[in-house]
N, C-alpha and C positions, 0 to 999 in steps of 0.2 A: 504493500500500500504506500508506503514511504517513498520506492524507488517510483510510485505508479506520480504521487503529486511533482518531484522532480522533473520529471519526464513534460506535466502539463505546462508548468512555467514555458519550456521554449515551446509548447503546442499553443499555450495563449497567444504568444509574439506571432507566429508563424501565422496564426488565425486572424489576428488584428491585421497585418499587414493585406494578405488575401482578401479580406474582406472590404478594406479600404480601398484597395487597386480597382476593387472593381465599383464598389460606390463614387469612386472619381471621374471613372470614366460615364459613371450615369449623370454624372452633376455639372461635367467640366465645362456644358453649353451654357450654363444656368450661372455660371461663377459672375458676380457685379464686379466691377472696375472699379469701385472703392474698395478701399482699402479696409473701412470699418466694417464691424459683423452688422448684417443685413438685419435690419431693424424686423421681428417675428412675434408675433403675441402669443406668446405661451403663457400656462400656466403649471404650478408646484414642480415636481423634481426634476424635468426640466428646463424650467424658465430660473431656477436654481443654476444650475449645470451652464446657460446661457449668458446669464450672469459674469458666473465666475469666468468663464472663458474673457469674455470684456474685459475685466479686473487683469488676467493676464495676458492681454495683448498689450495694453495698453501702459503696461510696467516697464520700466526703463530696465528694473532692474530683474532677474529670474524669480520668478512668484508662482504662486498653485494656491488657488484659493477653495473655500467649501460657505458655500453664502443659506443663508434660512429659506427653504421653500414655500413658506408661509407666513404670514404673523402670527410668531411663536412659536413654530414650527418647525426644529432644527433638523436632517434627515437623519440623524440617527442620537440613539438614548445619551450616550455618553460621548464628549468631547475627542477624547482620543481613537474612539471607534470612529470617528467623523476623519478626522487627520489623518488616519492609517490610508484611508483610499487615495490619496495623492503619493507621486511618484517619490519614492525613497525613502516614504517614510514606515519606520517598521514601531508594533508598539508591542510593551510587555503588561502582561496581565497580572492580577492580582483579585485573588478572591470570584474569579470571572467573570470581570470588566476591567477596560484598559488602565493603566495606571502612566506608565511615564512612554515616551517614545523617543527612538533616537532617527535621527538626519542623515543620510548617506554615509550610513556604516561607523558614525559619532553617536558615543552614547547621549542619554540622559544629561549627565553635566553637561554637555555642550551646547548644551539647545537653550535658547534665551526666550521669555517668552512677557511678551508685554498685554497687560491688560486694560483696554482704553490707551492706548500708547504711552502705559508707565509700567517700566520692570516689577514683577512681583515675583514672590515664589511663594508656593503653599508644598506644604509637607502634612503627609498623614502616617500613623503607624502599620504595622501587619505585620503577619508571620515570621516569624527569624527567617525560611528561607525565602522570603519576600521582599528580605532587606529588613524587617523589623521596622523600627522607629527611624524616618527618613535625617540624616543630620546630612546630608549632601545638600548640591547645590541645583539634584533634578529635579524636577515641577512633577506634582501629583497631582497629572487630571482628574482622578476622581474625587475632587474635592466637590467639583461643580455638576450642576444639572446641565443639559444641553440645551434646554428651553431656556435661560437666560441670556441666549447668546446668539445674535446673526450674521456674524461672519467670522469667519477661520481666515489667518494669511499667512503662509508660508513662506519667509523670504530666505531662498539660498544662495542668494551671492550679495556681498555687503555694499553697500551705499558712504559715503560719508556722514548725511543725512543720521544716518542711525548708528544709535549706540552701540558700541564695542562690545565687547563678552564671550560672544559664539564664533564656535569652530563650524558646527553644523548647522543652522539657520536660526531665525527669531521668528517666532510664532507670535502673530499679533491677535487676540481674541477680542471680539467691540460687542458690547450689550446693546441693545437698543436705545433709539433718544425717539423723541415724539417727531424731531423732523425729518424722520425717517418714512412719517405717515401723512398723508394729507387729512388733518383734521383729524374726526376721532377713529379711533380702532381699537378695537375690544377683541381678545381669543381666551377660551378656556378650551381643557383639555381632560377627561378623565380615564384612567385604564387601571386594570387591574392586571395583575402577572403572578403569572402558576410558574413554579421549578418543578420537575419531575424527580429532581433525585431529593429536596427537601420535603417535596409534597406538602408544599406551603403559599399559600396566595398573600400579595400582598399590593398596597393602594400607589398610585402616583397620579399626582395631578399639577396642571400648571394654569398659571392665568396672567393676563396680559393687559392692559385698560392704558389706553394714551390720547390725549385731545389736545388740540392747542387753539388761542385765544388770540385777539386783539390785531385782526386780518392774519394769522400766522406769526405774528410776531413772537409770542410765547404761547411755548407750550412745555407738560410733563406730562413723564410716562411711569409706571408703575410696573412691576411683574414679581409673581413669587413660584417657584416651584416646592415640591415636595416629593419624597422618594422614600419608599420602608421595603426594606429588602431582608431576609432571613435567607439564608444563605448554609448550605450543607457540602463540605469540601471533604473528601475521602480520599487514601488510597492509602498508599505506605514510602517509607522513608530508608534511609541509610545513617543520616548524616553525612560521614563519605564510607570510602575504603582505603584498611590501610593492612598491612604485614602484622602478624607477629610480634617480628621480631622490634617494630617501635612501638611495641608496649612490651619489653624486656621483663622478667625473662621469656613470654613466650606460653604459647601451649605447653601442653604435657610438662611441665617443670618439673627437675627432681627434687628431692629433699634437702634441705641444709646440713650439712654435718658439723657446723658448729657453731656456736655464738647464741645466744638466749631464744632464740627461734628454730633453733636444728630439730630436724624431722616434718618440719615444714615446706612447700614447695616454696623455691626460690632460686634452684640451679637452672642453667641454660640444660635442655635435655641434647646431646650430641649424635643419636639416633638418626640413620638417616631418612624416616617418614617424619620424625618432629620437626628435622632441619627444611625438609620438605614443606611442610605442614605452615612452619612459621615463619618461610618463604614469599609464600602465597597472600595472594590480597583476601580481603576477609570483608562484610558488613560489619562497621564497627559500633552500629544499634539497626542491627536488621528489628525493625518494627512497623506496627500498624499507625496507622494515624485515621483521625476524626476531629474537625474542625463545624464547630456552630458559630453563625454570627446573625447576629442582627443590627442592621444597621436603618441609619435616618439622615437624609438629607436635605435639608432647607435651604433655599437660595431666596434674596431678592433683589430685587435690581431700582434704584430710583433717579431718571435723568430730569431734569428742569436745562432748558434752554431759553435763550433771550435776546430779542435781536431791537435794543435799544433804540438802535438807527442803520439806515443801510450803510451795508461795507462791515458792520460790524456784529458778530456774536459771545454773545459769552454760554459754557457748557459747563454744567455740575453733574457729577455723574458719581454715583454710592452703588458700592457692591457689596452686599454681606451673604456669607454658608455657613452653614454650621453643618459637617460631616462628623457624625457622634453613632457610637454604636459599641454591641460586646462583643466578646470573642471567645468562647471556648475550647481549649486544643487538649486531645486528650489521646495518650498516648500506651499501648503496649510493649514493649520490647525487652533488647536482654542487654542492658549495659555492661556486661562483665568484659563483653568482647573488646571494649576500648578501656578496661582497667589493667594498666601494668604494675610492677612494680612485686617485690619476694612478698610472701605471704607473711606474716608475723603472728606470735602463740594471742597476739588479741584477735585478729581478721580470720584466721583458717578457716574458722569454723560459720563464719559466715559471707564479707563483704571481699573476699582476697583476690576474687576480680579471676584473669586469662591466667596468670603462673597456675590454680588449680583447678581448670577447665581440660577435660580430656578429649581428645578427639577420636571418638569411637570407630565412625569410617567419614568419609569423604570422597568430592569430585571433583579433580580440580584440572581446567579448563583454560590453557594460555594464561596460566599464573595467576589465576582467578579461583579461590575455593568455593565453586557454585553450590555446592550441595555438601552437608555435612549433618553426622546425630555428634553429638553432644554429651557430656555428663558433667558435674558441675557446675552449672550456670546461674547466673544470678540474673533474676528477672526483676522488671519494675514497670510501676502502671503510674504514668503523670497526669495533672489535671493543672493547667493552667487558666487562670481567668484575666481577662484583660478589659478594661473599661477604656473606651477610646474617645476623645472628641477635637475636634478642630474648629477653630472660627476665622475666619477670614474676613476682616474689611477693610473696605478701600474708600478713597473721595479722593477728588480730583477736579479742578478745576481749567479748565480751557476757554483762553480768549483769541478772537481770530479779528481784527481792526484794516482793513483797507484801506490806507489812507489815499492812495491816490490810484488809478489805473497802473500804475507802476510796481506800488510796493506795499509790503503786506506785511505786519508785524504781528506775531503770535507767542502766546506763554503759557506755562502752563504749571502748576504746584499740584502736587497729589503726594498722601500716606497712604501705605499699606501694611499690613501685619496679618499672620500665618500667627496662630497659636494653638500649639499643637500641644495637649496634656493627655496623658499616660495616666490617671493618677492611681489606679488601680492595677499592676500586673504581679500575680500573686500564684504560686506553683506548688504544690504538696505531689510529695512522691513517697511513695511506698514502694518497699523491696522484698524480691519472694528469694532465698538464697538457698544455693545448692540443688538445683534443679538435674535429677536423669534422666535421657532421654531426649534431652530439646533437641529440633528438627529447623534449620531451615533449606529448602530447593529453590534457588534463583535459577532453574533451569531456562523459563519462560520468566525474564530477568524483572519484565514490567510486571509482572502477576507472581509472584512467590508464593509460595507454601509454609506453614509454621507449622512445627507440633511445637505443643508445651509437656509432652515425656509424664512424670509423677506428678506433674503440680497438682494442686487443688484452687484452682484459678478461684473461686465465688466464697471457698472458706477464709474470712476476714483475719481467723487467728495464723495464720500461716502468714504472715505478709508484715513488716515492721514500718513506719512512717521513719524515714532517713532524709528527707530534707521539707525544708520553710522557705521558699522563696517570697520576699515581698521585694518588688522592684518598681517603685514608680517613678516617671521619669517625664520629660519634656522637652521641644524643640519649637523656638520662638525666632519667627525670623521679620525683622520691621526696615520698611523703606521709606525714605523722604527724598522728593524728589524735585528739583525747579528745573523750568530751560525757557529758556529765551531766544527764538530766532526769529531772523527777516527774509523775505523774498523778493529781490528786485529784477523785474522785466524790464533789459534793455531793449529788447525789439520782440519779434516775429518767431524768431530763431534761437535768441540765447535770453536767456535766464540767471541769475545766482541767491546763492541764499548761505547764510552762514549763520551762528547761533553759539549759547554758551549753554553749560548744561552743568547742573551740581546732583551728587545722588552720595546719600549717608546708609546707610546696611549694618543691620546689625544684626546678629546670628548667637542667641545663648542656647546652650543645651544644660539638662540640668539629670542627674539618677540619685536617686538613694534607695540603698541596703538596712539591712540591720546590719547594729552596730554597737562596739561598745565603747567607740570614742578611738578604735584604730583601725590601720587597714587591714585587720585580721578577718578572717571568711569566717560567717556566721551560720549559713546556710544550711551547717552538717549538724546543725547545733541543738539536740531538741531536751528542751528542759526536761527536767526528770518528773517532774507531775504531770505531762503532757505523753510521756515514754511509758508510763503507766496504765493510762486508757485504754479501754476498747476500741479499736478501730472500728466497729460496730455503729461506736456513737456518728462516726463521722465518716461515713462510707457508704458506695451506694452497688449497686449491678449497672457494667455495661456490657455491651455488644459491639466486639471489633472484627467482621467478618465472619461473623453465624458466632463468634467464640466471646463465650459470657465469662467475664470478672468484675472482680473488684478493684474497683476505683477511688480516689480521693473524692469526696462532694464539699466542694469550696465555700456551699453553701451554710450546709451543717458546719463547718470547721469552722468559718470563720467567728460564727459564734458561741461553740463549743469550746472553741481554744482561745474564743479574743485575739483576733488575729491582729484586729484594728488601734488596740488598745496599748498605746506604745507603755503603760506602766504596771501592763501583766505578767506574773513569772517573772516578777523582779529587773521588768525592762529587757526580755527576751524578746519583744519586738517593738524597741526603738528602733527608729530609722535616720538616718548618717550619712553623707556624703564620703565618707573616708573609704570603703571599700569600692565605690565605685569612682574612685576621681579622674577615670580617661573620659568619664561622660557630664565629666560638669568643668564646662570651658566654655570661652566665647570668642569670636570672631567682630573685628569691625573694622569696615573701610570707608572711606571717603573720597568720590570719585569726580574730579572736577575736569572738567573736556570742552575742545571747540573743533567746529569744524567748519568749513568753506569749502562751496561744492558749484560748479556751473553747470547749468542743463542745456544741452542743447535740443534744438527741431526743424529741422531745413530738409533740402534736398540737394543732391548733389552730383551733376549728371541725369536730374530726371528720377535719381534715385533718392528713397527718403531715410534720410538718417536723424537718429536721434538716440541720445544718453547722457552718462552725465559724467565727470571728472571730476572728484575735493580728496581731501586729506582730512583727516583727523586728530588733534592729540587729547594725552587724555592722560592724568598723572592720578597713581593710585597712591593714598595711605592707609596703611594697614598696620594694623593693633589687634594681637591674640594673648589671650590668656590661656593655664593651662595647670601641671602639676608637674615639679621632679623630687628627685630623691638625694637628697645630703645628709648622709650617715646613717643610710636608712629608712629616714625618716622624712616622709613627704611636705614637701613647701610649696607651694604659690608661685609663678612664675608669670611672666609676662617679658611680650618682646615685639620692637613695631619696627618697622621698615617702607620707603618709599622706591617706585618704580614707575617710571612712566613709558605711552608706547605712541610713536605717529607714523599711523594708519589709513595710508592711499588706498583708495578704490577707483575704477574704474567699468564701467557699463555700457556698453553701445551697441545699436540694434540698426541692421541696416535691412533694407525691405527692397531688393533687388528686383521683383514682380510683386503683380498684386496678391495680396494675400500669404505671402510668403516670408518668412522673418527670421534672419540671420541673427542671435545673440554672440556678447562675447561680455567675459567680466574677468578681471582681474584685480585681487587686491591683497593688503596685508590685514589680518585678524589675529584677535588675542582671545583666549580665556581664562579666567582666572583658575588657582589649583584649588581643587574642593577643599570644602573645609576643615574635616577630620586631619587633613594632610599639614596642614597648617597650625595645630597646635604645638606651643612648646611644651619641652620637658619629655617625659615617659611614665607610664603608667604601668601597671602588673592588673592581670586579670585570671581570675579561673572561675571557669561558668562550667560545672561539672566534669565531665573528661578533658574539658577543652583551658589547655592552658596557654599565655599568649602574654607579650610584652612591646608594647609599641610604645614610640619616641616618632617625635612630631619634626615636623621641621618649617619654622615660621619663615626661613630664608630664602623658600621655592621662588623659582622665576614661573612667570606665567607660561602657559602651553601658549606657540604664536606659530603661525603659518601663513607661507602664500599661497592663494588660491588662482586656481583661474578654469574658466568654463565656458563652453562655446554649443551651441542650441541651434538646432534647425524647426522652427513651426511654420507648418504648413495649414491654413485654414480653409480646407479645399470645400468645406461647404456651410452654410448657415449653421450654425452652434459643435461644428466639430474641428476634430484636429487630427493632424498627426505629424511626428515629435520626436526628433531625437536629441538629447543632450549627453552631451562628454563634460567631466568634471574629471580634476584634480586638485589634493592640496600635500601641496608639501609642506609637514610638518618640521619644523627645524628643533620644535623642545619639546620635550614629555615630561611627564611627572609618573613613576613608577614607584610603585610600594615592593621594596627587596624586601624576602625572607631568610632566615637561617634558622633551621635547624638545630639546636643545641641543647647542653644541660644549664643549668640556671649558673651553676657553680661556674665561674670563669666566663660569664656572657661578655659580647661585645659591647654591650652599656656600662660596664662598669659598674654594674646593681650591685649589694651585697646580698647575700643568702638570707638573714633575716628577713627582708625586703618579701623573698617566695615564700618562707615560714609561714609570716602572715597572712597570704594571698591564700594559700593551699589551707588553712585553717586544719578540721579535722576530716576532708575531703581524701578517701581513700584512694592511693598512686600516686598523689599530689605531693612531690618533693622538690627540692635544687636538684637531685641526680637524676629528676627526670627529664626526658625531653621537654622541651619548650620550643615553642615559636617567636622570633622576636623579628620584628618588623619596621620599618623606619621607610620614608618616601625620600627620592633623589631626582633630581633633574635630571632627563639619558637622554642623547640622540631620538632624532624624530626619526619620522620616515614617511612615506607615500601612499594617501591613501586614492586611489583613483577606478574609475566607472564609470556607466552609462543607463539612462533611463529612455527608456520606448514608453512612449504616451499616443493611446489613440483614441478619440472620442466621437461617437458619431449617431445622431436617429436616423431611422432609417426611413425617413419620407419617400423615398423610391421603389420600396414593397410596396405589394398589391395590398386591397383590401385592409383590415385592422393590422397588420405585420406594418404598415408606414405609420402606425403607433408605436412601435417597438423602439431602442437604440440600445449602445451597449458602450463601456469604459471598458477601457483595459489597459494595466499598465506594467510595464516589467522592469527591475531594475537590477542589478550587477554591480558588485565591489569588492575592491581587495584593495588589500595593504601591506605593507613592506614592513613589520616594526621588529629592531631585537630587542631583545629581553635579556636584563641583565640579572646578577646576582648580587651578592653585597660589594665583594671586591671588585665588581666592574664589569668581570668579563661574561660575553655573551653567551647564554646557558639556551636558547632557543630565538627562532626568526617566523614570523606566520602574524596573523592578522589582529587589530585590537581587539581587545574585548570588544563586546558589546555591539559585533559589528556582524551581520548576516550578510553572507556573498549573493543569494538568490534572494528575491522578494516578488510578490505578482499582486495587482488585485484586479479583479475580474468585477463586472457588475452589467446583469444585463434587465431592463426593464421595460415596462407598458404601461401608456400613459393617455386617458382619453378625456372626454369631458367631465364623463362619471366614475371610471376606475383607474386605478394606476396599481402597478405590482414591479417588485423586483425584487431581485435575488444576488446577494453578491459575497463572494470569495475573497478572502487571503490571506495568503501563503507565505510563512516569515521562515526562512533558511535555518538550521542552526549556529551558534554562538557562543562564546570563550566569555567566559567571567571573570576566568582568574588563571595566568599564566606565570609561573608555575603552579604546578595544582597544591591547593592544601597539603596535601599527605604527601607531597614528594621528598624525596632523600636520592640521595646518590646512590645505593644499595635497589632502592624497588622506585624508579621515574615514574609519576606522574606529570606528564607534560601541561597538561590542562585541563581546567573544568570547565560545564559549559552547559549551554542548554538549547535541547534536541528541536527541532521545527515542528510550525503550528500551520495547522491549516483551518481556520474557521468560515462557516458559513452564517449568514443571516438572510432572515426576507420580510418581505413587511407589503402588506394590502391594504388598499383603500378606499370605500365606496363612497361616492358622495349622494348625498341623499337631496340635498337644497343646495341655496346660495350658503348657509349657513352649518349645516349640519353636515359632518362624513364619521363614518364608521372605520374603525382600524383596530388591525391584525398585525402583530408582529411577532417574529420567531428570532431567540439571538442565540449563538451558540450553539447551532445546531447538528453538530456535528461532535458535540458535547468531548472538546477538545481535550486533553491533558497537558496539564504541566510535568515539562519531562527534564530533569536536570538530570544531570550525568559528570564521570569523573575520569581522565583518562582515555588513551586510546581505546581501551577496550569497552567504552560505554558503559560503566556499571554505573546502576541506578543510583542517583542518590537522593530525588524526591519526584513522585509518581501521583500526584493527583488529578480531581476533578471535581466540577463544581455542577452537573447538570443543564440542560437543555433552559430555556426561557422563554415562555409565550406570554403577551399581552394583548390585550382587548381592549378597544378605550371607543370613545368619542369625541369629536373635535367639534366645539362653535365656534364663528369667528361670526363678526358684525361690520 
């Protein structure tokens, strides 16, 4: 099936092209000698489509726009599912619906995204393997409803005009204003949506009222959406995969023979089925997973406009969300598999992890132990709850003053803030130890098999509570914004405009732990009154895959234990910044810039050219806070630095026949390094098997590239295209986060050992002698990332009968890039493509559109992709080249009947193809998280007045 969607990518191009060839030759008598798109009275998803075609001919600079088919009416549920159908752009999902999207083969960070034309960013939280709590600098479209919003613009090649930031383009998103409408305009919307896998209905509705007053002089508009979604995610997990042998000593272990532990396992076994055995890659939590959510989302939108005198407007424009919802993740599995370290006369007999796990038989598979039974294993069942909410609002003010038929001055101030609170993420786990018989078969690697051997899964005395997680946390990120520029017409032909622009950013994250005033791990920590209990009181029955246990219930605990009550059990859950302080930092900059830019519009020869030519500068201060270690013992740090960048661009478009439009753009671009990367100091972390040490570095140069990109459109008929663009940018900096491998004891931080003591608390394998990950980001050589996008669009008014209602999008895109990958000391450990960057991409869209019905159905198809090069679990002994995540093919459709002028009936289907999320580790694709979130139908009705 996999090889079968590959294969369609080049069937789609091969069909757009074919298809086109011959609709030209039906149309090519019919083509006007103007140049502009032939004036057509349509109406909804196409007079959409016809639109946005206008918007991009008529850009000087490379654009792809996605415009409302209706008042109120955006074509699809969520903003990024709307963005994906334009050429290059691929999105990643979350919970399933789109979350962040990256730009020709550039992730998320690179993508700038302005709202009402002022930079914002909103962050929301989700799954650890979802990214968890966003502290980057990617945009969470699902912050917002898509009914707030009437126009999408994608700009990928830079302007001077427009502010700096992005590698891979700036997505402009604009709400509606009232002079958008003539006089009044009223839409409401209602529908309801069935999941098939939560078997859960639930409500969304939006509404829309705008009028204006005093001959059109002023007017305001008003809109609010709403969205309640419950949400059921399944499948199963890994974490990753790693050897044996880096959880030392290893399966089968021998005995000790001496020191207060002998007769314990703790020897490296020399066997050659152990050496075998603990060779091989392994699931290091082959488990189930189940994810609940229920989520809420409010938007409103409030524009007031004012046109005091002619030549002159003033524009107030307010946006508030509030994306709020819980989360329950709940987990089986057998953590023993990633606990190293010799058994000891306290542990043997229960928590001693891989040293006394036997491997009964096994299968192993190109260095992969797919299938294995088991005997000593230690099982455990998580229950995490998480209370999530975000608010988002904005104001902004825009003034636009004409003074003469010449020149035109405009300004414009606006705030925004993202406030994203956590304040609830709270985990109880319980442990089943010493398991016979446990089973798992990744034979069919996405669908595994588990036995649980002798347990007694649903008997509550059998199973011990071993950890208290309370983790709540926050990411707050606020902008202020002025700019100031003019536009002076010296004639016909030439144009210029220049302007000054101030922007302040500020980015705090914030976590707390329990604590008892140091950065010792408290997590393992359970009071002795609490150790006491029946787990009875506070436990409930689940079901992971037809297979019933015993669970934590967060519900019953938290008020059976006082979970909330920071001065229960003698302050057994106080909560403290000290154990978490890599996650309470802050980032701020202040970004002061000009630019001067000329437009031209003439002809030349008969031929009409026009673009535009400016520069840029633009000087950044920046100031981070963060945490290090002197003698031990954690301090407070801070450190600011200034860089500045001047940034040419260039655009030009020549129209050599009618209809025909040659682009070219070239210019220099910057982004700034995410933020995590930019903390001072270092931090120590252990978040249960996972141990890890990062040191920041507030002294990164920004990533900057030149770009340049050359575009053939062809508008061979009234509302269609077809399209080829070639793009490259050569990156000249990167920011790479190096790993090493090591024991705590003798790190290249210079830490001391007491420093892990603390960190490791009473967390079982958690030492200085054990492995650790330690991580730090450096400036490396860039490299090239470059490709092509095929764009074709077109209705088919040339068919017979209802088929010249018909038309169809199609777009195909291609990328690659040159990057190496270093290690800590420099040198190059791997060469292949950025993260976050899919080589294939396709989207497909074919629909029918008549007076009383419209329908359409649309595809795609996102490549797979590297997250993280080198992979997690690599060492030099067992390489992991990369992790990454496997390709998505989703379909949706959506019907509409209209019933009046005022009234239409609608059907929509999202994810119908009920996709998985498929990460993976490693050339050899072992799974490392496998779910799904179910099919989506909705039902609604739409008024409009």
């Amino acid at each position: 099936m996999r090889a079968l969607k590959i294969g369609v990518s080049a069937g789609a191009v091969a069909m757009a092209l074919a298809a086109a060839g011959a609709a030209m030759a039906q149309d090519a008598a019919v083509t006007t000698e103007n140049s502009e798109v032939e004036a057509v009275v349509v109406t909804g998803f196409r007079n959409s489509l016809a639109k946005a075609l206008n918007v991009k001919r008529e850009e000087a600079a490379a654009t792809d726009s996605i415009l409302a088919e209706d008042i109120g009416k955006f074509p699809d549920l969520n903003l990024s599912e709307s963005i994906q159908r334009i050429p290059g752009v691929a999105l990643a999902r979350d919970g399933g619906e789109g979350r962040q999207i990256s730009v020709r083969g550039l992730g998320p960070q690179f993508t700038r995204v302005r709202i009402n034309g002022m930079e914002a960013l909103t962050t929301a939280g989700g799954a650890d393997a979802s990214g968890g709590t966003n502290r980057g600098r990617s945009f969470d479209f699902n912050i917002f409803a898509s009914d707030l919003f009437n126009a999408i613009t994608v700009r990928k090649t830079a302007e001077a005009s427009t502010e700096e930031g992005s590698l891979g383009a700036t997505v402009d998103l604009r709400t509606a204003r009232p002079f958008d409408y003539n006089g009044f305009a009223m839409s409401a919307s209602l529908q309801g949506s069935y999941n098939d896998l939560s078997e859960k209905a639930t409500p969304r509705g939006a509404f829309m009222v705008s009028n204006t007053w005093q001959d059109g002089r002023f007017g305001a508009l008003f809109s609010i959406a709403y969205t309640k979604r419950k949400i059921l995610e399944e499948g199963n997990s890994t974490v990753r995969w790693a050897t044996g042998n880096a959880f030392s000593p290893g399966f089968d272990a021998l005995p000790q023979t001496s020191g207060a532990n002998i007769g314990t396992p703790g020897l490296v076994n020399p066997s050659a089925q152990a050496v075998a055995d603990n060779a091989a890659f392994h699931p290091r939590f082959p488990r189930l997973d189940r994810f609940e959510s229920d989520q809420e989302r409010l938007g409103a939108t409030l524009a007031l406009q004012f046109q005091p005198f002619e030549g002159t407007t003033l524009s107030f424009d307010a946006l508030y969300a509030d994306f709020k919802g819980t989360r329950q993740e709940t987990y089986l599995e057998a953590p023993s598999f990633s606990t190293g370290g010799a058994c000891t006369a306290a542990n043997a007999a229960n928590s001693c992890g891989i040293a006394d796990t036997n491997v009964v038989s096994r299968t192993i598979e190109n260095g992969v132990m797919v299938k294995g039974v088991f005997d000593d294993v230690d099982l455990a069942v998580e229950n995490r709850f998480d209370k999530l909410d975000t608010k988002f609002t904005q104001f902004s003010l825009t003034g636009d003053h004409q003074i003469n038929d010449s020149l035109t001055i405009h300004g414009f101030v606006g705030h925004s803030k993202s406030d994203h609170q956590n304040p609830i993420q709270t985990t109880l786990r319980f442990d089943y130890f010493n398991v016979d018989g446990y089973s798992y078969d990744y034979t069919d690697s996405r669908n595994p098999k588990f036995g649980y051997g002798n347990a007694a899964l649903t008997d509550p005395t059998k199973w011990k509570l071993t950890q208290i997680r309370l983790r709540p946390q926050s990411a707050v990120n606020t902008y202020d914004t002025a700019q100031a520029w003019a536009e002076y017409k010296l004639n016909d032909a030439l144009s210029f405009s220049g302007g000054l622009n101030f922007k302040q950013y500020d980015f705090e994250t914030t976590e707390m732990r329990r604590t008892v005033g140091t950065t010792t791990n408290q997590e393992t920590v359970i009071p002795t009154a609490i150790a006491a209990l029946s787990l009875a009181s506070f436990s409930r029955l689940a079901s992971f895959d037809g297979v019933q246990t015993v669970i934590p219930d967060l519900a019953k605990a938290a008020s059976v234990l006082s979970l909330y009550d920071p001065t229960a059990y003698g302050g057994a859950f106080k909560l403290g910044s000290e154990p978490a302080l890599g996650n309470n930092r802050t980032v701020s900059e202040e970004d002061r810039g000009a630019y001067l830019q000329g437009d031209l519009r003439t002809e030349i020869g008969g031929v009409g050219v026009r673009g535009n030519l400016g520069v840029r500068y633009v000087k950044t201060k920046q100031y981070a806070t963060g945490y290090t270690y002197v003698g031990g013992s954690p301090v407070a740090i801070s450190a600011g630095r200034e860089y500045s960048d001047t940034l040419p661009a260039l655009n030009l478009v020549v129209e050599p026949t009618d209809n025909f439009l040659i682009r070219f753009g070239a210019a220099k671009v910057m982004s700034r390094p995410d933020l995590g990367s930019l903390t001072p100091g270092s931090t120590v972390s252990v978040s249960g098997t996972a141990r890890s040490v990062t040191a920041g570095n507030p002294n990164l140069d920004p990533f900057r590239a030149k770009t340049y990109d050359v575009a053939f459109e062809w508008y061979f008929q009234s509302q269609a295209l077809l399209s080829l663009a070639l793009f490259q940018k050569d990156i000249g900096s990167l920011v790479q986060t190096v790993t090493t491998s090591t024991t705590f004891t003798g790190n290249p931080f210079g830490i001391p050992d007491s420093v892990a003591i603390a960190a490791c608390g009473a967390t079982t394998g958690c030492s200085p002698s054990a492995l650790w990950n330690f991580s730090t980001p450096k400036n490396t050589d860039g490299g090239k990332v470059k490709g092509f996008e095929v764009n074709y669009q077109q209705p088919f008014k040339f068919l017979p009968g209802p088929l010249a209602n018909t038309g169809v999008l199609l777009n195909y895109t291609y990328v690659k890039s040159d990057v190496k990958y270093v290690n800590a000391s420099g040198a190059v450990v791997a060469t292949g493509d950025l993260t976050g960057l899919s080589r294939n991409g396709y989207n497909a869209t074919l629909y029918y559109e008549d007076a009383k019905f419209s329908a359409r159905v649309s595809a795609s198809y996102r490549d797979k992709y590297l997250t993280r090069v080198l992979g997690q679990e690599n060492t030099a002994a067992a390489p992991v080249l990369y992790d990454g995540t496997n390709e998505t093919f989703n379909v949706d459709a959506s019907v509409q009947y209209t019933l009046n002028d005022q009234f239409k009936i609608t059907l929509e289907g999202v994810n119908l193809t009920d996709e998985y999320q498929d990460q993976f580790s490693g050339e050899q694709n072992m799974p490392v998280v496998y779910h799904h979130t179910g099919r989506e139908v909705l039902v609604g009705l739409r008024y409009k007045f």
